[in-house]
LODO-416238 format. One record per atom (N, C-alpha, C): residue in one letter; atom name; x, y, z. Coordinates in Angstrom, 2 decimals. Layout:
<r aa="a" at="CA" x="X" y="Y" z="Z"/>
...
***
This chain:
<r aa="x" at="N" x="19.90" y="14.86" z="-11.83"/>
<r aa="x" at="CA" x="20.67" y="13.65" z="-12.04"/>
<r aa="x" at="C" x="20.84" y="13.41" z="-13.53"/>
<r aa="x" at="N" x="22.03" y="12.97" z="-13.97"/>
<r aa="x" at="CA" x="22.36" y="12.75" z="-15.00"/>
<r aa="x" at="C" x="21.12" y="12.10" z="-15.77"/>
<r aa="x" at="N" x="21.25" y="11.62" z="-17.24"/>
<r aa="x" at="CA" x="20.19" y="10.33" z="-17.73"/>
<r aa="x" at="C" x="21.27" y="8.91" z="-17.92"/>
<r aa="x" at="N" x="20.71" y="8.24" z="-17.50"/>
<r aa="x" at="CA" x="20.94" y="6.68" z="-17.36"/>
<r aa="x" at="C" x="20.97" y="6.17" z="-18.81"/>
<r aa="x" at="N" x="19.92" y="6.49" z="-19.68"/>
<r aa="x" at="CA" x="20.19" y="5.99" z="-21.00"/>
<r aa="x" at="C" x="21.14" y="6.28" z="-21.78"/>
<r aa="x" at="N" x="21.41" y="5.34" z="-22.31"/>
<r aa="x" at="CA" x="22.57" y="5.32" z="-23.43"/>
<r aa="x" at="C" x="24.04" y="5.29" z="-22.24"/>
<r aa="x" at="N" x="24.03" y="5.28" z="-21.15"/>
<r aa="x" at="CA" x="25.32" y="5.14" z="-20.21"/>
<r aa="x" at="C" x="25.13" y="4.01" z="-19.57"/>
<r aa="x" at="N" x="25.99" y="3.00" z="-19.34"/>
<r aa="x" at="CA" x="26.06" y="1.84" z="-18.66"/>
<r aa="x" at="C" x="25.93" y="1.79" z="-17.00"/>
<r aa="x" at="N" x="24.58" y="1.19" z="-16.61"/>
<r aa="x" at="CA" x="24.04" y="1.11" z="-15.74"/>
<r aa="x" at="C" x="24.77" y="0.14" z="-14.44"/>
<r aa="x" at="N" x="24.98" y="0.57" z="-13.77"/>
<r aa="x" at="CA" x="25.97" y="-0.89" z="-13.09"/>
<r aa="x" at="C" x="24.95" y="-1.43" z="-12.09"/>
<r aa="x" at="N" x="24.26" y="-0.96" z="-12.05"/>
<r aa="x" at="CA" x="23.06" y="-1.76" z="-11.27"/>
<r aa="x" at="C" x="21.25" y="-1.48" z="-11.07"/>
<r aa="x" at="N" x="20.92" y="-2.26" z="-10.49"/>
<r aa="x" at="CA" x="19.45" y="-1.77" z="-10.75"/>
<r aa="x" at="C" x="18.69" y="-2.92" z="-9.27"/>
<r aa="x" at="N" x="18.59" y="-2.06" z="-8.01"/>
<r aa="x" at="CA" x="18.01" y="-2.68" z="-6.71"/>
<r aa="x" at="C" x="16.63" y="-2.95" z="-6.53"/>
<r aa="x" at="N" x="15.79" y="-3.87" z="-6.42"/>
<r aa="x" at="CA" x="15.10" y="-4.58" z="-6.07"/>
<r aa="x" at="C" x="13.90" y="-4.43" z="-4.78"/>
<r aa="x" at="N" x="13.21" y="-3.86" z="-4.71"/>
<r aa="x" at="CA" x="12.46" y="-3.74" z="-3.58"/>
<r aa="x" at="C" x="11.43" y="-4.78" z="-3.21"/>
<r aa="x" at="N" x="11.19" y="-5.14" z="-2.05"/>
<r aa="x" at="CA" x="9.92" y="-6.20" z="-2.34"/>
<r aa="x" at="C" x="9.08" y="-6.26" z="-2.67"/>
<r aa="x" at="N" x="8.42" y="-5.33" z="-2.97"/>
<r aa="x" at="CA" x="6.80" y="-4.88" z="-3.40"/>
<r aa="x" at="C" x="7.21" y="-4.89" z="-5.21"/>
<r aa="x" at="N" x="8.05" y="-4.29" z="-4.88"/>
<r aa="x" at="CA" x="8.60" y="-4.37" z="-6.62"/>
<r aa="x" at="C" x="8.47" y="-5.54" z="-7.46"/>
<r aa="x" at="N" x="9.14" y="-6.16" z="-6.52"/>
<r aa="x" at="CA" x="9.55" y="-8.13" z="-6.99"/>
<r aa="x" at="C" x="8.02" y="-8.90" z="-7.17"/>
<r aa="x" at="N" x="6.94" y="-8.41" z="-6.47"/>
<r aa="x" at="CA" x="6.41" y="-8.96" z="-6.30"/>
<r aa="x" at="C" x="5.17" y="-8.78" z="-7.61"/>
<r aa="x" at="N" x="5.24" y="-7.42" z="-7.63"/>
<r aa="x" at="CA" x="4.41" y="-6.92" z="-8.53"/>
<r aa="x" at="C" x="4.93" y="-7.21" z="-9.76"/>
<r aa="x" at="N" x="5.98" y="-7.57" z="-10.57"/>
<r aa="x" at="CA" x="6.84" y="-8.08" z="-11.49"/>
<r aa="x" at="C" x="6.44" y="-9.52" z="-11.74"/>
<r aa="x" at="N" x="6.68" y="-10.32" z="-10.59"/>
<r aa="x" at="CA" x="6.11" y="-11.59" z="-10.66"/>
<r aa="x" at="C" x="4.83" y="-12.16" z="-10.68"/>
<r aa="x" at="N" x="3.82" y="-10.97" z="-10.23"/>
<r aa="x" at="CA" x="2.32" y="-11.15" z="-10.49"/>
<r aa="x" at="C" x="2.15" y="-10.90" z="-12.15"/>
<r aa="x" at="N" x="2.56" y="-9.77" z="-12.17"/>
<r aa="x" at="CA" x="2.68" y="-9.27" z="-13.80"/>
<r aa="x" at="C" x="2.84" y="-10.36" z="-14.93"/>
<r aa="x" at="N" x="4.18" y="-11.04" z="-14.62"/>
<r aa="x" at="CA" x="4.47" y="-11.92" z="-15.36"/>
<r aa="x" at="C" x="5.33" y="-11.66" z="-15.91"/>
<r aa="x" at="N" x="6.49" y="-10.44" z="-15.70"/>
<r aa="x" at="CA" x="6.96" y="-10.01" z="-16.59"/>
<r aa="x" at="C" x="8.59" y="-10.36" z="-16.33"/>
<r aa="x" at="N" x="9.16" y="-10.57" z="-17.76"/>
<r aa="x" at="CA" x="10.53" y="-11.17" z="-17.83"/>
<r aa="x" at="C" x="11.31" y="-9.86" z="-17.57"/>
<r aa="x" at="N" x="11.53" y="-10.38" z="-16.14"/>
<r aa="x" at="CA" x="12.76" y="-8.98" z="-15.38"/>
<r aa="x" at="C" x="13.95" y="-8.22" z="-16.47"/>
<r aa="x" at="N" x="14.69" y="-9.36" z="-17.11"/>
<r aa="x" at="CA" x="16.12" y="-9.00" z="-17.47"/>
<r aa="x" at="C" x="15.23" y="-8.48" z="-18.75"/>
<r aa="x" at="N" x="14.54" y="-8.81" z="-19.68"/>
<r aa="x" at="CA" x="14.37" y="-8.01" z="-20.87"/>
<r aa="x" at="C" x="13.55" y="-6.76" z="-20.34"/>
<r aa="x" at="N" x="12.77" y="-6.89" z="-19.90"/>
<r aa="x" at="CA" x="12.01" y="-5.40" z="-19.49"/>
<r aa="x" at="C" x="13.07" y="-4.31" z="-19.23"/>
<r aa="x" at="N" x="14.09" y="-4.72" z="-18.06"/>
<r aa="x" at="CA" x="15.02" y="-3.80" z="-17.56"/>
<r aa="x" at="C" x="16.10" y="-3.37" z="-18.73"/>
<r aa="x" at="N" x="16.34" y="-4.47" z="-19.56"/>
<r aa="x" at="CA" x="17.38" y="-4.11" z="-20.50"/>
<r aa="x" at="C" x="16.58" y="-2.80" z="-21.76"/>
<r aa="x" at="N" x="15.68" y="-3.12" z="-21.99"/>
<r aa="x" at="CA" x="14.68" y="-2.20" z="-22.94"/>
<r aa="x" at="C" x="14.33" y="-0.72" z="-22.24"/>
<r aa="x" at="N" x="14.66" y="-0.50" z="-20.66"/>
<r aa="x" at="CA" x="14.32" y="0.46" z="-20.42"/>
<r aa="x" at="C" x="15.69" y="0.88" z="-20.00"/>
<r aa="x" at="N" x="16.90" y="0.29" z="-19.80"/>
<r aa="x" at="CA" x="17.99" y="0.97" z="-19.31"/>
<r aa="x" at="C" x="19.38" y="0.79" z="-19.70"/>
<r aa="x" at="N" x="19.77" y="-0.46" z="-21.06"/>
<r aa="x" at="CA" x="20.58" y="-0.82" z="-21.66"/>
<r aa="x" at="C" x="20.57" y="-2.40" z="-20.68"/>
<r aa="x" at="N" x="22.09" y="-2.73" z="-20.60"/>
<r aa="x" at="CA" x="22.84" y="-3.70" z="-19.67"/>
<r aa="x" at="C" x="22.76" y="-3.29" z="-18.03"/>
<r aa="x" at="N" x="21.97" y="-3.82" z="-17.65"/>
<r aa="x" at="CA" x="22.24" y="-3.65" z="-16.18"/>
<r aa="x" at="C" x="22.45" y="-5.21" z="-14.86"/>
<r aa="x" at="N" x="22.72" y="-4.98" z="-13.95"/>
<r aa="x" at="CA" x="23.02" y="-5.96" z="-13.11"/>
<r aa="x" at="C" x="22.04" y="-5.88" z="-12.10"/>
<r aa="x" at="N" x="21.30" y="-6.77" z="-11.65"/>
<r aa="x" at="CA" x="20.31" y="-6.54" z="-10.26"/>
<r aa="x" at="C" x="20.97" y="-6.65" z="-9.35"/>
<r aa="x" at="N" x="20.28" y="-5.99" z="-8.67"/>
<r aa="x" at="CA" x="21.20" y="-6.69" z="-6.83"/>
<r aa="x" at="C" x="20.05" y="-6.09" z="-6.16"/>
<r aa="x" at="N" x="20.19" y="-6.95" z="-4.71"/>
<r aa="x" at="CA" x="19.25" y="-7.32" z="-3.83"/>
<r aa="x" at="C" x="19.46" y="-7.26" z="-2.35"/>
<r aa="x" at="N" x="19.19" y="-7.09" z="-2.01"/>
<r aa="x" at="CA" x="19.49" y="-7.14" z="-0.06"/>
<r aa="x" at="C" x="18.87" y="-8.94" z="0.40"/>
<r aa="x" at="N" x="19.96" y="-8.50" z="1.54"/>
<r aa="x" at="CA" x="19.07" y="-9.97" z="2.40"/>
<r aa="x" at="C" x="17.53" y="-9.58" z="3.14"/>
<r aa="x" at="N" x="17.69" y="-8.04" z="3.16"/>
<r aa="x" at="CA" x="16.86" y="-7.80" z="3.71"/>
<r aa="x" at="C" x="15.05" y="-8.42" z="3.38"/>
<r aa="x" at="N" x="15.58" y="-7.68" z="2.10"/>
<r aa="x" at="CA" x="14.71" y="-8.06" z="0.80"/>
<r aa="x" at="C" x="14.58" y="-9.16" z="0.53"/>
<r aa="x" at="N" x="15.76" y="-10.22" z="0.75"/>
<r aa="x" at="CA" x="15.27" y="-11.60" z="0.00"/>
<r aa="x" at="C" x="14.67" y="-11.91" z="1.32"/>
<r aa="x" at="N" x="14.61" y="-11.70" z="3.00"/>
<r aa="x" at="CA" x="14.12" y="-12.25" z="3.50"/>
<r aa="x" at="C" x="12.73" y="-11.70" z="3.56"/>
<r aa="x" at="N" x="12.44" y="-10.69" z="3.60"/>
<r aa="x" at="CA" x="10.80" y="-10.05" z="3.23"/>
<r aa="x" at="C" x="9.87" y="-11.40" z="2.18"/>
<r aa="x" at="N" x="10.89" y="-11.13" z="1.03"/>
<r aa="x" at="CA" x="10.29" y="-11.93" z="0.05"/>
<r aa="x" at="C" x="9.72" y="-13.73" z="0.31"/>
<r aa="x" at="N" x="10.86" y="-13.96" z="1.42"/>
<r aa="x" at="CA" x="10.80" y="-15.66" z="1.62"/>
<r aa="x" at="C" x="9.63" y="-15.59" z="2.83"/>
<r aa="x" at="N" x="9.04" y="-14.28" z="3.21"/>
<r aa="x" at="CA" x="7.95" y="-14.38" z="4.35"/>
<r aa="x" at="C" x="6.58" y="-14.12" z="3.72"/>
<r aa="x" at="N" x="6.80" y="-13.46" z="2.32"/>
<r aa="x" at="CA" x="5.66" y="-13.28" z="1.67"/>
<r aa="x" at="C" x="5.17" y="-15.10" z="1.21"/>
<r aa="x" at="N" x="6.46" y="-15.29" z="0.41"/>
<r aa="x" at="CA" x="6.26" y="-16.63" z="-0.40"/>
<r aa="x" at="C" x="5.47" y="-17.84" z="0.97"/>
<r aa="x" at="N" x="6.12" y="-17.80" z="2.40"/>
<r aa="x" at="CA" x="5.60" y="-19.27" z="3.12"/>
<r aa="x" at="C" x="3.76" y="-18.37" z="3.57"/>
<r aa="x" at="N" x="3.76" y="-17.19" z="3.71"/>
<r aa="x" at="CA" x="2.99" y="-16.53" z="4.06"/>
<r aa="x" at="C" x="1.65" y="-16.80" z="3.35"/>
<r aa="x" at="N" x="1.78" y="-16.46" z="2.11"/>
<r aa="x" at="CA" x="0.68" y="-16.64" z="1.21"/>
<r aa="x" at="C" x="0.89" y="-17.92" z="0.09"/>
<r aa="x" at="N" x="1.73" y="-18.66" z="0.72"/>
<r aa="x" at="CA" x="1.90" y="-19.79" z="-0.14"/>
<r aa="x" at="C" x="2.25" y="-20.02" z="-1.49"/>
<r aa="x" at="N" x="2.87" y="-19.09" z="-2.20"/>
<r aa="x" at="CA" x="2.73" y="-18.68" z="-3.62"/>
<r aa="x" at="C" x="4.23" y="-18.37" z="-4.06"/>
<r aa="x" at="N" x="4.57" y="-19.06" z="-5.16"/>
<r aa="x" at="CA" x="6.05" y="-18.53" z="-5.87"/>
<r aa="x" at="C" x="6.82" y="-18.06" z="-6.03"/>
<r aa="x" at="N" x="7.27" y="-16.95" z="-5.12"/>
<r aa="x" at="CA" x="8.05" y="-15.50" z="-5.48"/>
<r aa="x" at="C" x="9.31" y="-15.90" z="-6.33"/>
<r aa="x" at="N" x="9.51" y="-16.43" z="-7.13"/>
<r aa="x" at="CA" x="10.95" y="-16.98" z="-7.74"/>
<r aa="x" at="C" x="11.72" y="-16.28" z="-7.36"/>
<r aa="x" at="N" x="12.13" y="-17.07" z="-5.80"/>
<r aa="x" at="CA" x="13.61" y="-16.71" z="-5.58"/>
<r aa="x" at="C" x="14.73" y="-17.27" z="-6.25"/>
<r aa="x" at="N" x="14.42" y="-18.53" z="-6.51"/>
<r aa="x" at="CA" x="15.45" y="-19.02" z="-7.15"/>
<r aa="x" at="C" x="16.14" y="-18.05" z="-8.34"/>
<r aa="x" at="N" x="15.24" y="-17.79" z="-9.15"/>
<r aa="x" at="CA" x="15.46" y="-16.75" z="-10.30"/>
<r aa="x" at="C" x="16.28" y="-15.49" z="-10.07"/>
<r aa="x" at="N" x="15.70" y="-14.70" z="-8.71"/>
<r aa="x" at="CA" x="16.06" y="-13.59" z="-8.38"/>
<r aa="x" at="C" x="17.38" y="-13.87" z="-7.73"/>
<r aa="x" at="N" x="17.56" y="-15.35" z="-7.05"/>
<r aa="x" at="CA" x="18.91" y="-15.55" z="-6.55"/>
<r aa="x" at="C" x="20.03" y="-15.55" z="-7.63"/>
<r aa="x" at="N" x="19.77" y="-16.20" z="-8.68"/>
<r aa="x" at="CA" x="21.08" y="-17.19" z="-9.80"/>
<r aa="x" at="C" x="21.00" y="-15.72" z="-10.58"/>
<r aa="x" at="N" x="20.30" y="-14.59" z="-10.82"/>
<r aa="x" at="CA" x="20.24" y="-13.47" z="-11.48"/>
<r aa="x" at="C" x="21.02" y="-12.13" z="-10.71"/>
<r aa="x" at="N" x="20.96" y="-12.09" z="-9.65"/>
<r aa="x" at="CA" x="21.29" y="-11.27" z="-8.66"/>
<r aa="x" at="C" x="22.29" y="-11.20" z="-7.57"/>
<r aa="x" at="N" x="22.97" y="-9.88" z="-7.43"/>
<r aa="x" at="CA" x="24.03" y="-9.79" z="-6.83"/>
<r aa="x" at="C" x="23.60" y="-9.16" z="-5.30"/>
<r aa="x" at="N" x="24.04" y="-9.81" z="-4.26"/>
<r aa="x" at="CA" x="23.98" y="-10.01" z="-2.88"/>
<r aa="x" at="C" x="24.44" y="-8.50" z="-3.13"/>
<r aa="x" at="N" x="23.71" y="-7.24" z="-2.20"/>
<r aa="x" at="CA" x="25.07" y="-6.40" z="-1.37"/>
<r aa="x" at="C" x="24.23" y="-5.50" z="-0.45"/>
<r aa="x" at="N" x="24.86" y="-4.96" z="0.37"/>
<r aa="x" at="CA" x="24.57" y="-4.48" z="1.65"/>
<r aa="x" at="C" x="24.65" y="-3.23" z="2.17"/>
<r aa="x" at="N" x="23.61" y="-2.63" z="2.79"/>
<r aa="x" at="CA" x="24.18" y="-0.86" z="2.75"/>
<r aa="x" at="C" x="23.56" y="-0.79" z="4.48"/>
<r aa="x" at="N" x="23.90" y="0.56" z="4.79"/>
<r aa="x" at="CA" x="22.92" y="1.36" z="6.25"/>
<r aa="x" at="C" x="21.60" y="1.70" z="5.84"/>
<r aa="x" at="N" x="21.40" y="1.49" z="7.26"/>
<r aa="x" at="CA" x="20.02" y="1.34" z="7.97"/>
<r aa="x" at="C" x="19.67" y="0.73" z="8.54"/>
<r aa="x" at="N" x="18.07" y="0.59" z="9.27"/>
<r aa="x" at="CA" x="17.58" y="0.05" z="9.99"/>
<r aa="x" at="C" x="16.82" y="-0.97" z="9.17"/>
<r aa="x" at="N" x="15.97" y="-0.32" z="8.42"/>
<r aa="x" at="CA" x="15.29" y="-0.38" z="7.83"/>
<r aa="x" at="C" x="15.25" y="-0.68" z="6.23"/>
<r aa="x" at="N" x="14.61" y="-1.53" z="5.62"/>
<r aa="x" at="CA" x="14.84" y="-2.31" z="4.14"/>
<r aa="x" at="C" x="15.07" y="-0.65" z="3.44"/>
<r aa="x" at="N" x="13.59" y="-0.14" z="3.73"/>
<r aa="x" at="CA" x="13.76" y="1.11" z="3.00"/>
<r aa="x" at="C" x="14.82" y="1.88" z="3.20"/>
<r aa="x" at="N" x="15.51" y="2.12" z="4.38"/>
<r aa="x" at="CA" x="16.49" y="3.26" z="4.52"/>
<r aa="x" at="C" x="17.85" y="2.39" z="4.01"/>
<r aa="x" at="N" x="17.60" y="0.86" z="3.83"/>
<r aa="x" at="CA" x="18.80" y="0.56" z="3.19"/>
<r aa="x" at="C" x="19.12" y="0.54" z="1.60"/>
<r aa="x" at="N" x="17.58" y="0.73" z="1.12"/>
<r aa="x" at="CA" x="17.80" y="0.69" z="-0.35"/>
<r aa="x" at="C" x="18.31" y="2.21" z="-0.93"/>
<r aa="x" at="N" x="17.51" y="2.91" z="0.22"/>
<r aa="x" at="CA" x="17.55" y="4.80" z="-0.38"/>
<r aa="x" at="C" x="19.03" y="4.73" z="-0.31"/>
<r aa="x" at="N" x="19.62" y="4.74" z="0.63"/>
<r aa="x" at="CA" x="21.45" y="4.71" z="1.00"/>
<r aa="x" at="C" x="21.79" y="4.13" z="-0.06"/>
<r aa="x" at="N" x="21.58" y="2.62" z="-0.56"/>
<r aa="x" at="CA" x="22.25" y="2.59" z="-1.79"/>
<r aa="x" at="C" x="22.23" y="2.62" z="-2.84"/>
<r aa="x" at="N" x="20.95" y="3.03" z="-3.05"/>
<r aa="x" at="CA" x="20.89" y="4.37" z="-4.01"/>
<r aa="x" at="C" x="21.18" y="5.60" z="-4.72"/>
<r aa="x" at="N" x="21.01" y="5.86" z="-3.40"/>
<r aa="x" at="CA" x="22.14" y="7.17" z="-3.43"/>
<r aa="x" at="C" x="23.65" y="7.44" z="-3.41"/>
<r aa="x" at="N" x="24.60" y="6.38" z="-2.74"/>
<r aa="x" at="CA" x="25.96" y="6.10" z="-3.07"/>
<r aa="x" at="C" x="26.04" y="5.88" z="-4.20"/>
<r aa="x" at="N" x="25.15" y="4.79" z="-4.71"/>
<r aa="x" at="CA" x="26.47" y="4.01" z="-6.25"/>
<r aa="x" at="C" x="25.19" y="4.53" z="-7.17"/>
<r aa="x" at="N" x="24.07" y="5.20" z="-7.00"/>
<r aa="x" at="CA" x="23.57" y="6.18" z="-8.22"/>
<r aa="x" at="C" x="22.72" y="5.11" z="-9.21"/>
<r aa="x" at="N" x="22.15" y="4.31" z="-8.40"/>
<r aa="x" at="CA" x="21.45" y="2.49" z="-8.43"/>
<r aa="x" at="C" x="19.54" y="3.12" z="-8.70"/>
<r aa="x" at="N" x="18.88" y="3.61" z="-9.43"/>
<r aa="x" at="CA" x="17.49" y="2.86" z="-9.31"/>
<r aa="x" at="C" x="17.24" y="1.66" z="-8.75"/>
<r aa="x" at="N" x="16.22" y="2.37" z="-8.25"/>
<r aa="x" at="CA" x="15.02" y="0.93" z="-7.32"/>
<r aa="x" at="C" x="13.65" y="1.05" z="-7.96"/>
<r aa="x" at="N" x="13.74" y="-0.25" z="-8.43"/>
<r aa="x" at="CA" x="12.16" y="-1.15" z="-8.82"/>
<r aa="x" at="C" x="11.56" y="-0.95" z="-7.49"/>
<r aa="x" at="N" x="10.43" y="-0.87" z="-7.86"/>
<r aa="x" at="CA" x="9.11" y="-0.38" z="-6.41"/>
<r aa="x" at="C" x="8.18" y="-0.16" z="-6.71"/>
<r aa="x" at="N" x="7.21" y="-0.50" z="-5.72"/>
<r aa="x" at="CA" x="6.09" y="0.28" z="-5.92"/>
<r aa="x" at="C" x="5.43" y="0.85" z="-4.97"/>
<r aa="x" at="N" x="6.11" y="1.09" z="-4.05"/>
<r aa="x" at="CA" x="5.97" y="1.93" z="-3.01"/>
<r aa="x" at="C" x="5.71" y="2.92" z="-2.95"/>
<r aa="x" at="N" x="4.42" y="3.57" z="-2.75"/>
<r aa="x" at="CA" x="4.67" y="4.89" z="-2.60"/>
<r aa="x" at="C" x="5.52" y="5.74" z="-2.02"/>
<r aa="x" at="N" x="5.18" y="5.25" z="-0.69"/>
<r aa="x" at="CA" x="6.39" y="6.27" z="0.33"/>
<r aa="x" at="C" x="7.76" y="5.97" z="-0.20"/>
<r aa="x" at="N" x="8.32" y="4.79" z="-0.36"/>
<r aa="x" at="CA" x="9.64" y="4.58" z="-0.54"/>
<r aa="x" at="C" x="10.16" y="5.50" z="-1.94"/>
<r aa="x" at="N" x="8.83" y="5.76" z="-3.30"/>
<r aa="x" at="CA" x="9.59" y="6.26" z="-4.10"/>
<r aa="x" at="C" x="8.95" y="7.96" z="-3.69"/>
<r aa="x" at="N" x="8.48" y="8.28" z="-2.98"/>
<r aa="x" at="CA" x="8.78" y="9.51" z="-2.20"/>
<r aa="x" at="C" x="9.89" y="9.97" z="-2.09"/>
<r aa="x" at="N" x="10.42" y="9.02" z="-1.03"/>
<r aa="x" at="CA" x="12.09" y="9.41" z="-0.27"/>
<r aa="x" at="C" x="13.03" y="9.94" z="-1.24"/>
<r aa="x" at="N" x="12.74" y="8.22" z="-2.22"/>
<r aa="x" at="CA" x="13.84" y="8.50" z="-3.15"/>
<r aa="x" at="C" x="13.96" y="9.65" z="-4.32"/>
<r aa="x" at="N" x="12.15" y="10.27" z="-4.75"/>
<r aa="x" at="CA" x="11.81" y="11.33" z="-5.48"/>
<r aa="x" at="C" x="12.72" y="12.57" z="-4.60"/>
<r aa="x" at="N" x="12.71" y="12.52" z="-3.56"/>
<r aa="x" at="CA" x="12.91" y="13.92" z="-2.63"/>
<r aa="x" at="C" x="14.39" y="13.76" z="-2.92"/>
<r aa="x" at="N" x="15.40" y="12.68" z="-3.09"/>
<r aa="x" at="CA" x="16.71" y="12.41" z="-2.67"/>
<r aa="x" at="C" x="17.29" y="12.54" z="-3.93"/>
<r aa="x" at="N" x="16.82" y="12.26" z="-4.89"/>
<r aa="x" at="CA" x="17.03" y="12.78" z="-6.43"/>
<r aa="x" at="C" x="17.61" y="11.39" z="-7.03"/>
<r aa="x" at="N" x="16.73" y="10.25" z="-6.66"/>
<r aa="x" at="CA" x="17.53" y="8.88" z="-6.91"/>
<r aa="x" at="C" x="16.04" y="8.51" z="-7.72"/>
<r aa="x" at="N" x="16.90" y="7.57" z="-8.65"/>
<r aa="x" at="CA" x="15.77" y="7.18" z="-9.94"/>
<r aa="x" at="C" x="15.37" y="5.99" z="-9.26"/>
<r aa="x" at="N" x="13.49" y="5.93" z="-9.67"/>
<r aa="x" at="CA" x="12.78" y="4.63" z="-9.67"/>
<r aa="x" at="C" x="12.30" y="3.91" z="-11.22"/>
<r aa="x" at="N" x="12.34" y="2.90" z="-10.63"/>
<r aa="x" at="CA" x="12.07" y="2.00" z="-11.47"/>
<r aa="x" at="C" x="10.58" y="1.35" z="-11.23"/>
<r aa="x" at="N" x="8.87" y="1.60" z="-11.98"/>
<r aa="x" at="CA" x="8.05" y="1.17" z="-11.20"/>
<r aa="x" at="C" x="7.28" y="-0.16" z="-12.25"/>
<r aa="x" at="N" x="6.76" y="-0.48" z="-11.73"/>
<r aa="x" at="CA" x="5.73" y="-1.80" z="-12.85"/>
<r aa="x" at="C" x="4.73" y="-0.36" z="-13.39"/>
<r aa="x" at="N" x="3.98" y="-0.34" z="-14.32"/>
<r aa="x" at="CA" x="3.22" y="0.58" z="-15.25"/>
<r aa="x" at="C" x="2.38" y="-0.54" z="-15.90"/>
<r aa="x" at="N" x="1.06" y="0.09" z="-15.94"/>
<r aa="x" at="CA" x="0.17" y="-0.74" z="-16.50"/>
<r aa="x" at="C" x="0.05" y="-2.55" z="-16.11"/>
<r aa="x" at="N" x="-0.06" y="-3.38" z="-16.99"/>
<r aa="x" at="CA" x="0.15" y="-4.80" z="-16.52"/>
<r aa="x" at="C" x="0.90" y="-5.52" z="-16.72"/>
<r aa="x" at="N" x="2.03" y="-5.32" z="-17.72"/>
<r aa="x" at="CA" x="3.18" y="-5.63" z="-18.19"/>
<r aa="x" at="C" x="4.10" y="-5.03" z="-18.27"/>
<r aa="x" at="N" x="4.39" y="-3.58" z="-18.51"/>
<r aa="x" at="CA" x="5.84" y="-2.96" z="-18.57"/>
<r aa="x" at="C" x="5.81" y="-2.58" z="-16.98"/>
<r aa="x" at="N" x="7.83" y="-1.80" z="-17.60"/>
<r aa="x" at="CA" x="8.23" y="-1.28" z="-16.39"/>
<r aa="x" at="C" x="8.63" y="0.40" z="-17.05"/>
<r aa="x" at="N" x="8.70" y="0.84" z="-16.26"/>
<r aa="x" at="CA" x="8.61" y="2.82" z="-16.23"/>
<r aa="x" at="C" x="9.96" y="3.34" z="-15.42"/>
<r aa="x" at="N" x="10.73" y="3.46" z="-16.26"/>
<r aa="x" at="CA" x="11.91" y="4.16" z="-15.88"/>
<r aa="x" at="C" x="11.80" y="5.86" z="-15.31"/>
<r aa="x" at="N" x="12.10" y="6.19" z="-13.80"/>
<r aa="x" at="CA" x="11.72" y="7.51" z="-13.70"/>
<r aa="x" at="C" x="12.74" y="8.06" z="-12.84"/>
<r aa="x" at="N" x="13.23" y="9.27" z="-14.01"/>
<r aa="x" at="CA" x="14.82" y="10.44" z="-13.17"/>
<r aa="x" at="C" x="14.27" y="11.11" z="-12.18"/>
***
């Protein structure tokens, strides 16, 4: 796969484990992402925002949706499954996914689609 740096990124997808580990972190999404990939745009599934709104009543705790909402672009791909919907659009529009999934950045390692992971306790780790 090409490199992403220095070429304008048109997006950058969101996983829940991702979001979550970001927001434990503490870490300011849009500058982290811009320092590791230029200008990019987030976008998100419903899938995902609804995962996220079951974590937040679940364990009672913050997930700033609001943030991730007024920051982020709604869009929608195949599958069944959150994961098989992020790999798909991934792989169409050529989108890294924030994660920290193992298995999920498996798939996407095997599929030749870039992750995006939390590293250490504050940054994020851009990986082709």
């Amino acid at each position: 796969m090409a490199s992403l740096r220095g070429e304008p990124v048109t997006g950058v997808l969101i996983d829940t484990c991702g979001w979550v580990a970001v927001v434990d972190a503490r870490i300011n999404i849009d500058l982290a992402l811009e320092q590791q990939l230029g200008p990019i745009e987030i976008k998100v599934t419903q899938s995902v925002l609804n995962e996220l709104q079951g974590v937040e009543e679940k364990e009672s705790r913050n997930m700033l949706l609001g943030l991730l909402n007024e920051r982020s672009e709604l869009v929608s791909g195949e599958g069944q499954h959150t994961d098989d919907e992020l790999l798909n659009l991934a792989i169409a529009n050529k989108w890294p996914v924030l994660t920290v999934d193992k298995h999920l950045k498996a798939r996407l390692h095997d599929a030749n689609a870039s992750v995006i992971e939390v590293h250490g306790s504050k940054m994020l780790r851009f990986i082709e």
